[in-house]
C-alpha positions as CSV (number, residue, x, y, z in Angstrom):
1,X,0.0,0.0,0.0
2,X,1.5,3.5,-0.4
3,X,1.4,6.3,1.7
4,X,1.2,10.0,1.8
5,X,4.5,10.3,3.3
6,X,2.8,12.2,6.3
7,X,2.6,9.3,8.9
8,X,3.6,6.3,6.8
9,X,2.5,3.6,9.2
10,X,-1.2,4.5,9.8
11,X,-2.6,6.5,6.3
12,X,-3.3,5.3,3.0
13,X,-2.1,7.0,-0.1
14,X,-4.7,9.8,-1.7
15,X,-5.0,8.2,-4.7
16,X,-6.3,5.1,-2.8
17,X,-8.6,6.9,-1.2
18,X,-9.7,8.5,-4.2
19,X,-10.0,5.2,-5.9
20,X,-12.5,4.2,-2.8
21,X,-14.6,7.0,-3.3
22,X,-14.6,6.0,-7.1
23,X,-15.6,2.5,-6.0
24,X,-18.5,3.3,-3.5
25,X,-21.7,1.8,-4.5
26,X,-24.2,4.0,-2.8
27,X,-23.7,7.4,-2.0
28,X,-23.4,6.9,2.0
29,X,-20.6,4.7,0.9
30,X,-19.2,7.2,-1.3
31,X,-19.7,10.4,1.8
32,X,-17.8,8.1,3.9
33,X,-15.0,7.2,1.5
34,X,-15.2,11.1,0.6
35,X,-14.5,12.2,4.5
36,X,-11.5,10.0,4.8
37,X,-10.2,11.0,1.4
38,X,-10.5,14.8,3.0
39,X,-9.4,14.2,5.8
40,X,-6.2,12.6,4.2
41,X,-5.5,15.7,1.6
42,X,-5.8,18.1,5.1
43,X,-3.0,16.1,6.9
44,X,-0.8,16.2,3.6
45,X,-1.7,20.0,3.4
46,X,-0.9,20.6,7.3
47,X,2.4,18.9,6.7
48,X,3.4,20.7,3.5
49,X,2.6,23.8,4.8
50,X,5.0,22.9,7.8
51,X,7.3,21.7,5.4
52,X,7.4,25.1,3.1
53,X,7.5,27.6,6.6
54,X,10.7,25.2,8.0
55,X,12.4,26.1,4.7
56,X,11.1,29.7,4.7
57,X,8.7,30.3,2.5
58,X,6.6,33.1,3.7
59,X,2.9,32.9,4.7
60,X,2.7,35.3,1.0
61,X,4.1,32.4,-0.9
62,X,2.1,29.8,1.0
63,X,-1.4,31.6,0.6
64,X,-0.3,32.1,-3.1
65,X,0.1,28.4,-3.9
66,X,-3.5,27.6,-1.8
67,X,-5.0,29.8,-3.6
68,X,-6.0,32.3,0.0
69,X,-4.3,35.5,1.3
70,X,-1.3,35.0,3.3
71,X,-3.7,35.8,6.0
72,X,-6.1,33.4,5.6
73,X,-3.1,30.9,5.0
74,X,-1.6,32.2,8.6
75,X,-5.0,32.0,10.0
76,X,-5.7,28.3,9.1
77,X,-2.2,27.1,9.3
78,X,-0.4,28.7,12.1
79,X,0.3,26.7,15.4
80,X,-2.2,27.9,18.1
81,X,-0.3,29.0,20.9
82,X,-0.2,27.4,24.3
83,X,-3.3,28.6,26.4
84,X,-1.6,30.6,29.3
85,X,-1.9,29.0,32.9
86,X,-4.6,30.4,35.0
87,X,-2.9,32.9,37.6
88,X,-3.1,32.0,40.7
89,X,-3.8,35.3,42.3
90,X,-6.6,37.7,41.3
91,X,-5.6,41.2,39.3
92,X,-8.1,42.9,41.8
93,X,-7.7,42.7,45.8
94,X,-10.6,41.1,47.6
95,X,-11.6,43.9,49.0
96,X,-11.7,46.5,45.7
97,X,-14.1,43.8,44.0
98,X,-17.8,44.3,43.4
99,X,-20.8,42.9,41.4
100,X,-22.3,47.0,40.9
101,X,-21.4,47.3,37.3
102,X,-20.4,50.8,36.4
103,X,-23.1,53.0,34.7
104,X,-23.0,53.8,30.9
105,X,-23.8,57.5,29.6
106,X,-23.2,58.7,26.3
107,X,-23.7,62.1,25.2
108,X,-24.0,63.5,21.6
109,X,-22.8,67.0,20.9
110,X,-22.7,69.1,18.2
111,X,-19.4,69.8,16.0
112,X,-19.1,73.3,18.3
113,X,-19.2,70.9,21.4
114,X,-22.6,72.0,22.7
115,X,-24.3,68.8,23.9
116,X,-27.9,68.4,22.4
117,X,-28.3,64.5,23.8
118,X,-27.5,62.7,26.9
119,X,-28.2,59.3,27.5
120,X,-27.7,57.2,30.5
121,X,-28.0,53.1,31.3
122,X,-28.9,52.8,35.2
């Protein structure tokens, strides 16, 4: 069997999958076989991507050959960062914290400054 070169001990090669899909005789058959064949193309893609950063392409040149912005290509591809620990100690002292939330007020003036509207959430 080959393989995508991804994780060579666990996925079958695309065009395998393809041919699966090409096989199916009903069409639940042919979703599943579609889902895996997906699923397949997105590791190779993740990879590749990872591939063409480690050897310095630029998230430009990466979003050019998907076919996105670099942005979108950042966005889908870049490595989430580590969720930061939960501090141990509140930012606010016991004693400064309070459940009254602050009132809103918003007033509209005119371009000399002269206010014509004041609003005000309680």
């Amino acid at each position: 069997m080959m393989t995508t070169g991804v994780d060579d001990t666990r996925q079958p090669s695309l065009t395998a999958l393809a041919a699966q899909v090409d096989a199916a005789r009903g069409s639940l058959d042919r979703l599943a076989a579609l889902r895996a064949l997906t699923a397949a193309a997105s590791d190779v893609e993740r990879a590749t991507v990872e591939q063409a950063r480690a050897a310095g392409a630029s998230w430009g040149l990466v979003g050019g050959a998907l076919g996105v912005s670099k942005q979108a290509a950042a966005k889908r591809h870049q490595p989430k960062p580590e969720p930061a620990e939960p501090d141990a100690t509140p930012a606010v002292p016991a004693e400064r914290r309070t459940s009254v939330k602050p009132k809103a007020a918003w007033t509209v003036t005119l371009p000399g400054g002269r206010p014509v509207l004041r609003l005000r959430k309680d």
